[in-house]
KOLPALO-125774 format. One line per field, with one value per atom (N, C-alpha, C, CB): x, z, y; atom name. Coordinates in pm, whole numbers, plus 50000, padded with zeros to 5 digits. Each point is the difference from the previous one (the first is absolute). Glycine has a CB too. Example, Ala and Ser with C-alpha at 12.3 -4.5 7.8 and 13.67 -1.06 7.14 Angstrom:
X	(51319;49911;50090;49811;50154;50082;49923;50118)
Z	(50780;50000;50000;50125;49803;50006;50073;49785)
Y	(49431;50119;50120;49883;50222;50119;50109;49937)
drendo	(N;CA;C;CB;N;CA;C;CB)
END
This chain:
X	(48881;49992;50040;49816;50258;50047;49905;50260;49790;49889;50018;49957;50159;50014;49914;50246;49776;49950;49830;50245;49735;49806;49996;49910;50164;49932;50045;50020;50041;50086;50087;49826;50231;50117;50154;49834;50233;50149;50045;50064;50018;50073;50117;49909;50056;50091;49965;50012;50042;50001;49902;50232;49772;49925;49880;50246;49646;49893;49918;50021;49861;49934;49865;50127;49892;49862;49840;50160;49824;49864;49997;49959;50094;49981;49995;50135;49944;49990;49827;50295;49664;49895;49914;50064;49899;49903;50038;50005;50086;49971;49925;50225;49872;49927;49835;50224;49756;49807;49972;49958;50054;50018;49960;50211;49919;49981;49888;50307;49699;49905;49847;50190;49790;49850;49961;50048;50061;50022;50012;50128;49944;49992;49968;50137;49753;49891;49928;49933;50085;49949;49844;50178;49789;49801;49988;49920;50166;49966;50076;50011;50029;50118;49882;50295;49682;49944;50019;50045;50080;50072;50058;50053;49877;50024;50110;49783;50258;50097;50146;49854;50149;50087;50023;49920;49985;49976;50062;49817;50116;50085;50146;49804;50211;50162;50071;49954;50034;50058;49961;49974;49915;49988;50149;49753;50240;50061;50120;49865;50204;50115;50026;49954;49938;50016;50015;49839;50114;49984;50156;49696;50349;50155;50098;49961;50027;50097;49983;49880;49993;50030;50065;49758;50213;50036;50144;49791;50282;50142;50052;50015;49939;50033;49966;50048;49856;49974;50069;49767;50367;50045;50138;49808;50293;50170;50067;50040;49929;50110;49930;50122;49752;49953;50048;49767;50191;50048;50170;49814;50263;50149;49998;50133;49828;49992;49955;49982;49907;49966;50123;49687;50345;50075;50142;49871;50110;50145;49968;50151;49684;50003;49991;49875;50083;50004;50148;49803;50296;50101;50047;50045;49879;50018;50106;49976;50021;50123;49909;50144;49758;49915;50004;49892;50190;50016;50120;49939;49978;50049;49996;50132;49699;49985;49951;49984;50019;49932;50097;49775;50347;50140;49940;50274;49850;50060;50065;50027;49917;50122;50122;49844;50272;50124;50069;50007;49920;50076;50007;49959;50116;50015;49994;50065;49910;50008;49878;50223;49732;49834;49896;50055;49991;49895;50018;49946;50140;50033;49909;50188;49793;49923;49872;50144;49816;49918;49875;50176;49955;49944;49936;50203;49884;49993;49875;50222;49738;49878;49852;50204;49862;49898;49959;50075;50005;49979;49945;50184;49837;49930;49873;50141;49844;49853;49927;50039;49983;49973;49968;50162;49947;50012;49932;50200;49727;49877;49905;49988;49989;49893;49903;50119;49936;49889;50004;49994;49912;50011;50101;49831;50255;50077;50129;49908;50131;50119;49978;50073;49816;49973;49993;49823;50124;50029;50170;49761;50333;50116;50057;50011;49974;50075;49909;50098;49789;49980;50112;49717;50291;50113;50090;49976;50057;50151;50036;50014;49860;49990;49996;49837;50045;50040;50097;49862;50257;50162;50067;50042;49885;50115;49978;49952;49918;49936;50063;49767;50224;50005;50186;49819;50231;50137;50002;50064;49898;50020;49938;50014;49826;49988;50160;49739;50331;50104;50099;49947;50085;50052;49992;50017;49879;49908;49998;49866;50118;50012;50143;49834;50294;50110;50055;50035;49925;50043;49956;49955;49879;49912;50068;49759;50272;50107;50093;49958;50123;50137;49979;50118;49781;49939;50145;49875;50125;50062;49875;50162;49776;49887;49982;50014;50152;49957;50022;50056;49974;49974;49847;50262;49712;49881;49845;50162;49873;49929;49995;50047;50057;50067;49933;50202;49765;49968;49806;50298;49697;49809;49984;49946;50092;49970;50043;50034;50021;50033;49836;50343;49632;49880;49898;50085;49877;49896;49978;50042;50098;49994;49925;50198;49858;49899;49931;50071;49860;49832;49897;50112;49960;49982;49953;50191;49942;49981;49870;50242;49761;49933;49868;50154;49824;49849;49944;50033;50071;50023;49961;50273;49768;49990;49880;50202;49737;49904;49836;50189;49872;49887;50025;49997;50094;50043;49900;50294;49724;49924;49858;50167;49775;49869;49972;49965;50115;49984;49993;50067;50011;49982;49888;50249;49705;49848;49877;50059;49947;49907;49963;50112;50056;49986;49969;50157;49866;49936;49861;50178;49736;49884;49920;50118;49919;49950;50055;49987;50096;50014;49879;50246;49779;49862;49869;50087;49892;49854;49954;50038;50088;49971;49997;50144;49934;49964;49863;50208;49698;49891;49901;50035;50019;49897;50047;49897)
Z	(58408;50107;49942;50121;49960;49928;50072;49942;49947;50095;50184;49718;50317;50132;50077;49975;49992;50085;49955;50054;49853;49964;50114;49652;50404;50074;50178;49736;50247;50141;50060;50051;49807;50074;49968;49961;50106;49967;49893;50222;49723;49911;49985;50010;49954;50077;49913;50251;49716;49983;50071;49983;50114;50156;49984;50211;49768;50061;50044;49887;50202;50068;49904;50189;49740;49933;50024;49996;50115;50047;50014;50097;49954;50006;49836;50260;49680;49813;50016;49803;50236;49932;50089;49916;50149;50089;49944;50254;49715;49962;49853;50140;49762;49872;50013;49871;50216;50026;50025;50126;49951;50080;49900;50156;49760;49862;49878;50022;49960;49948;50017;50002;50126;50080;49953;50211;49815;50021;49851;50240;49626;49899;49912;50064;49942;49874;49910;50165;49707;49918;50058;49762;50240;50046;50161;49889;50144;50157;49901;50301;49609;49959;49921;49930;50106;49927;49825;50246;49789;49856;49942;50063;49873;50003;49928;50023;49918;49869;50059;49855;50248;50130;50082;50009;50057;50074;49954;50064;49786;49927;49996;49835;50114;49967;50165;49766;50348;50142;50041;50070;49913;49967;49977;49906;49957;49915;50080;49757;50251;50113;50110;49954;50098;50132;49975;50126;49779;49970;49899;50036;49957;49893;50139;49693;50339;50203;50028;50165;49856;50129;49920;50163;49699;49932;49980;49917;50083;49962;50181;49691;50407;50083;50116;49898;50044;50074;49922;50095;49827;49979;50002;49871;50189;50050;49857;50261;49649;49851;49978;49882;50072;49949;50113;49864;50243;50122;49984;50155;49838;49983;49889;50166;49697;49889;50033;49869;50190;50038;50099;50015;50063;50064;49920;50204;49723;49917;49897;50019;49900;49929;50124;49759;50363;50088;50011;50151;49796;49967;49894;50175;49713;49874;49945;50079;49977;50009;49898;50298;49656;49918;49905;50088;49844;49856;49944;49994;49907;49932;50098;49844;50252;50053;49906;50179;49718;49920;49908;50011;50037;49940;50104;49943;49921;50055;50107;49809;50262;50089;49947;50171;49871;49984;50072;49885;50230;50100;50007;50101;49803;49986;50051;49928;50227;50109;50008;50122;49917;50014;49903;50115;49744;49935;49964;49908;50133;50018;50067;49979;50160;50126;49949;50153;49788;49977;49880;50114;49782;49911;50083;49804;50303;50079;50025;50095;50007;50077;49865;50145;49745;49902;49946;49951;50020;49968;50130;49804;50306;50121;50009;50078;49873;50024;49839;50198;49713;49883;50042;49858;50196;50046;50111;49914;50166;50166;49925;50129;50026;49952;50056;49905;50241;50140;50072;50036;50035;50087;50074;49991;50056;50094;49928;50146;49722;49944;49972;49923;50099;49910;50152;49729;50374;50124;50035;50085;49882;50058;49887;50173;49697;49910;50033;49789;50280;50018;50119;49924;50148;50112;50009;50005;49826;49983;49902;50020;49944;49928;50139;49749;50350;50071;50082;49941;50077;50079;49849;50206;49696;49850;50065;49721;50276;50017;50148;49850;50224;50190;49873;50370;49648;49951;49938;49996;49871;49902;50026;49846;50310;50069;50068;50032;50058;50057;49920;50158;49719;49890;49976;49948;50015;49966;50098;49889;50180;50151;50072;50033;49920;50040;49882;50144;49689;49882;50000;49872;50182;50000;50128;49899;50186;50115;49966;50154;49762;49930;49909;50039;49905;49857;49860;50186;49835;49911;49866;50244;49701;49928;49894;50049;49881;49875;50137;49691;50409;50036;50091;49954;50115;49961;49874;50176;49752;49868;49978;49916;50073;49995;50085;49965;50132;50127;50000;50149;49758;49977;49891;50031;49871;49902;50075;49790;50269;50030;50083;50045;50041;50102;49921;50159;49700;49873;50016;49856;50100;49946;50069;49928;50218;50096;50039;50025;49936;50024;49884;50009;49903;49875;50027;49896;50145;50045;50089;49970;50152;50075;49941;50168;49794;49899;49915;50008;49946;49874;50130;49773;50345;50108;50037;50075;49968;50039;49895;50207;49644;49882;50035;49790;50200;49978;50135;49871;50260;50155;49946;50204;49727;49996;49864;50128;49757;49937;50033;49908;50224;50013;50104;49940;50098;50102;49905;50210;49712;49884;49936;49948;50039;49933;50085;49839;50314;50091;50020;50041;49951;50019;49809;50229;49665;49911;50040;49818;50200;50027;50076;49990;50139;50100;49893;50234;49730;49910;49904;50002;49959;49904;50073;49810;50325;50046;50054;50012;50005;50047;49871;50204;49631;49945;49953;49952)
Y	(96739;49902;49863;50133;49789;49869;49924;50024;49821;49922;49933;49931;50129;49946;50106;49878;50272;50063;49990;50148;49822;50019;49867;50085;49837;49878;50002;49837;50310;50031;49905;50124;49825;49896;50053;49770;50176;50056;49929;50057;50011;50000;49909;50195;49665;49905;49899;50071;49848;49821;49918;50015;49989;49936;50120;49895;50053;50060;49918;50163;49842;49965;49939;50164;49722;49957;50038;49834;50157;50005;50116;49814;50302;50143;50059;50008;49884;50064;49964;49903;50000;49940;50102;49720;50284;50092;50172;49801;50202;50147;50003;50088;49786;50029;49981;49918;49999;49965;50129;49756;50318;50126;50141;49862;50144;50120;49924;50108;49762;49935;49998;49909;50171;50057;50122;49904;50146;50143;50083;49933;49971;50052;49889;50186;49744;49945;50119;49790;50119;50110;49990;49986;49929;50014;50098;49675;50395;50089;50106;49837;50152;50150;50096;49854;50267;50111;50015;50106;49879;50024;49888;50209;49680;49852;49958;49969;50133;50002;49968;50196;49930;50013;49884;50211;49731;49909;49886;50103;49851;49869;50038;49926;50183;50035;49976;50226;49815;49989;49853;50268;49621;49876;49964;50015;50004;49920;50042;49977;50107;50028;49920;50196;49798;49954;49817;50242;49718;49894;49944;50063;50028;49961;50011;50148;49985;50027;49833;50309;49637;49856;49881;50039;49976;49908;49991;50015;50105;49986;50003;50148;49921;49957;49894;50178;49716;49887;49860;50133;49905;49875;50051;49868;50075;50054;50009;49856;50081;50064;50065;49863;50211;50166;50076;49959;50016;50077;50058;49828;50059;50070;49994;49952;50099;50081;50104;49854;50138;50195;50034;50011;49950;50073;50038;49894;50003;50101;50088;49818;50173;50105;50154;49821;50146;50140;50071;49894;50013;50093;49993;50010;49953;50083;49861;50333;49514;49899;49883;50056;49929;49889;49984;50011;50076;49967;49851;50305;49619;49908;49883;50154;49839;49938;49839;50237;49781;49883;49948;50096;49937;49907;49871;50211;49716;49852;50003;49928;49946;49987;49935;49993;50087;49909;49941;50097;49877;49891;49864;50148;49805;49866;49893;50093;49920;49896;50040;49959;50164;49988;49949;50173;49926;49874;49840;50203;49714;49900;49901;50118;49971;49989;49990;50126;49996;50026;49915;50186;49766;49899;49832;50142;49875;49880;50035;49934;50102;50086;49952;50284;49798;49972;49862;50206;49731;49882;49873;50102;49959;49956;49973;50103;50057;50020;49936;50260;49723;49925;49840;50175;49760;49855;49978;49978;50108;50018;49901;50308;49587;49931;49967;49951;50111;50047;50103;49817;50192;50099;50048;49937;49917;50030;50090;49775;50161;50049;50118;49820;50250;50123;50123;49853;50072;50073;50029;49879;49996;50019;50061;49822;50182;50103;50125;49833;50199;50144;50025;50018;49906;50012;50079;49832;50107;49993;50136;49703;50327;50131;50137;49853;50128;50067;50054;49935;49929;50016;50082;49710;50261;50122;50117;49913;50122;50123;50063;49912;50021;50063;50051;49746;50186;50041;50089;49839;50193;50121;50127;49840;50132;50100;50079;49867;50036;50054;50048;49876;50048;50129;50066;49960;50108;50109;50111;49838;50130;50077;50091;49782;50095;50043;50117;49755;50169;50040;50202;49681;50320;50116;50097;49850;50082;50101;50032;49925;49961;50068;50067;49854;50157;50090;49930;50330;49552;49894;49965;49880;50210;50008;49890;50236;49726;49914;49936;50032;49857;49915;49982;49996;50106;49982;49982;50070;49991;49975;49894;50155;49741;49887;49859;50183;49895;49936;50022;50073;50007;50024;49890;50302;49685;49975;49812;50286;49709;49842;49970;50001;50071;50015;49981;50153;49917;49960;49913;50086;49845;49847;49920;50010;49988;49941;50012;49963;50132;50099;49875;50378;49659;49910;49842;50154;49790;49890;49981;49993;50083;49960;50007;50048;50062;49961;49911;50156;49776;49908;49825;50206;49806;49901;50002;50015;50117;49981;50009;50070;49946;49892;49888;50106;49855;49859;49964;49997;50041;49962;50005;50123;49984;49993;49895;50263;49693;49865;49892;50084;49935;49855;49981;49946;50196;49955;49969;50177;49882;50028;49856;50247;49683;49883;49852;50143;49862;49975;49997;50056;50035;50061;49930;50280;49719;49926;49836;50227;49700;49872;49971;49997;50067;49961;49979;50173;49971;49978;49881;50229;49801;49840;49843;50136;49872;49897;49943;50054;50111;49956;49925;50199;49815;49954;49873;50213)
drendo	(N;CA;C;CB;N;CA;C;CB;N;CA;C;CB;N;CA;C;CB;N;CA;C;CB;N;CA;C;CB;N;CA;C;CB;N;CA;C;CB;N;CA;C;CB;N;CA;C;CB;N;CA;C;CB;N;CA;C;CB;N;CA;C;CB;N;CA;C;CB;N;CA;C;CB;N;CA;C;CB;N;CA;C;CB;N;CA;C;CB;N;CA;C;CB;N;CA;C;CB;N;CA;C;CB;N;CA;C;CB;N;CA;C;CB;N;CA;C;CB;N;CA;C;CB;N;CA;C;CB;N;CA;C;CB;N;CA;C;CB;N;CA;C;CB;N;CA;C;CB;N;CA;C;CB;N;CA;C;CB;N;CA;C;CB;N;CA;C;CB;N;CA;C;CB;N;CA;C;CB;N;CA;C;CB;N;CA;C;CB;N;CA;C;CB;N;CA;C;CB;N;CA;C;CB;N;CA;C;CB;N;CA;C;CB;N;CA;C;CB;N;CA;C;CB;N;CA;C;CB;N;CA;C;CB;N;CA;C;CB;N;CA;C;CB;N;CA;C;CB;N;CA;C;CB;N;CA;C;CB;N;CA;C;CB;N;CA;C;CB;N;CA;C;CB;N;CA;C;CB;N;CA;C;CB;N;CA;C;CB;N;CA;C;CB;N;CA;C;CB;N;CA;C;CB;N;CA;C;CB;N;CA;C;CB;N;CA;C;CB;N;CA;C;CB;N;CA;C;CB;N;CA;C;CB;N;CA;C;CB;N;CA;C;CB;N;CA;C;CB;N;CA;C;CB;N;CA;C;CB;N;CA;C;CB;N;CA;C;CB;N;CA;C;CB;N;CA;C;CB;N;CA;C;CB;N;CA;C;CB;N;CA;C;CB;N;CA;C;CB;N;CA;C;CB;N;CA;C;CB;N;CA;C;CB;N;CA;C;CB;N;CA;C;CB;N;CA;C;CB;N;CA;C;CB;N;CA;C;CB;N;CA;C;CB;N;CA;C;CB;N;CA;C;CB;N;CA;C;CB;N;CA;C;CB;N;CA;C;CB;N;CA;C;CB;N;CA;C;CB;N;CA;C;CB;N;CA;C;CB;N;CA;C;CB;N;CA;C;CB;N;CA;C;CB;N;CA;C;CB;N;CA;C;CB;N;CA;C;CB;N;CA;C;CB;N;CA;C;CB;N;CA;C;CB;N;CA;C;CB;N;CA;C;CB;N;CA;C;CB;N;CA;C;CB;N;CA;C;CB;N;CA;C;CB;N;CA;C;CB;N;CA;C;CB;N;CA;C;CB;N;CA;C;CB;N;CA;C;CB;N;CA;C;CB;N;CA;C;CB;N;CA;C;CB;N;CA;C;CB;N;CA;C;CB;N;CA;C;CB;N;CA;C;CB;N;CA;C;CB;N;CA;C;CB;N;CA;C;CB;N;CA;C;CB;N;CA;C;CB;N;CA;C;CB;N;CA;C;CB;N;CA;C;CB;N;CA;C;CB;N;CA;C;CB;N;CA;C;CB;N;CA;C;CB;N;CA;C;CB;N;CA;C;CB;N;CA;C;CB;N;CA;C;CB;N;CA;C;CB;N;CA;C;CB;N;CA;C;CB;N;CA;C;CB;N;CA;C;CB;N;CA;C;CB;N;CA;C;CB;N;CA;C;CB;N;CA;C;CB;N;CA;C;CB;N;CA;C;CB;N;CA;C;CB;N;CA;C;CB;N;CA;C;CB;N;CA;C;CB;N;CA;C;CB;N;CA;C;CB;N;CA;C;CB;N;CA;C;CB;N;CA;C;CB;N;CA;C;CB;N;CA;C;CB;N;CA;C;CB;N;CA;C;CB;N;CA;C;CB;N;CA;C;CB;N;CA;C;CB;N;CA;C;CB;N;CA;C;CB;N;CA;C;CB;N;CA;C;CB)
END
C-alpha cells in the first residue's frame, strides 16, 4: 500500500490537505501504540503512518514520492545546474539574510510561494510527459524552496521572539 492509498487519496500532486489531515488523525486513533494489542506492531504502523503524512503533507516530498512510485528518484540530491535558477535563487537567499521586518519577510515568502505555484506546474506537465530528469530537476528546485521557506519562517518566529524580549525588558 503506498502512502496515497493508506490516506484514500489519489494519486496526484494536488491533494486535498485537510482530508490528508483528518485521515492521518483518523489511522492515528485507530493505530496508537497505547490501544494496539501488540505494541511493537502498533509503534511500527505509528511510525508509518506518521512518515506517509510527513512526506505527503509538504509538495517537494510529495513529488519525490511520486516519482520514486515509478521507480524515477534516483540522484535526487544532485546539484542543481540551472544557472539562472540558482542565480535567483542566491538572490532570494541573500534577501532573506538582509530581512529586517516583518513586512520584508512576508513579501519574500510571497515571492517564494509565486517560485513554488510555478515549479508545481512544471512538475505536473514534466510527470505527464514522463520527462523524468526534468522533473527530478524540477523536485530538487521545489527543496530549495521548501528550504527557504522554513529558513523564513525561523527567521518570522525570531523576530517575534525578539519582539516579545524587547517588550520585557522595557517593563523593567
Amino acid at each position: 500500500m503506498n502512502h496515497f492509498e493508506l490516506f484514500n487519496l489519489p494519486v496526484a500532486l494536488d491533494i486535498d490537505l485537510a482530508s490528508l489531515k483528518s485521515s492521518f488523525l483518523n489511522l492515528q486513533q485507530q493505530y496508537h501504540p497505547d490501544k494496539a494489542e501488540d505494541k511493537d506492531q502498533g509503534l511500527i504502523k505509528s511510525s508509518e503512518i506518521n512518515q506517509a503524512f510527513k512526506t505527503l503533507s509538504q509538495v517537494d516530498s510529495r513529488a519525490a514520492y511520486l516519482l520514486s512510485l515509478k521507480k524515477q528518484d534516483h540522484h535526487l540530491d544532485q546539484s542543481i545546474s540551472d544557472f539562472e535558477f540558482l542565480q535567483s535563487a542566491l538572490e532570494i537567499r541573500e534577501q532573506l539574510d538582509e530581512a529586517t521586518s516583518q513586512e520584508h519577510l512576508t513579501t519574500l515568502k510571497q515571492e517564494v510561494f509565486q517560485w513554488m505555484d510555478g515549479l508545481v506546474r512544471e512538475f505536473k506537465i514534466d510527470y505527464a510527459d514522463e520527462d523524468w530528469g526534468e522533473a527530478r530537476d524540477t523536485v530538487r528546485k521545489l527543496r530549495f524552496f521548501q528550504r527557504v521557506l522554513n529558513d523564513i519562517e525561523k527567521a518570522e518566529d525570531q523576530m517575534l521572539d525578539d519582539e516579545d524580549n524587547f517588550d520585557l525588558d522595557d517593563d523593567f
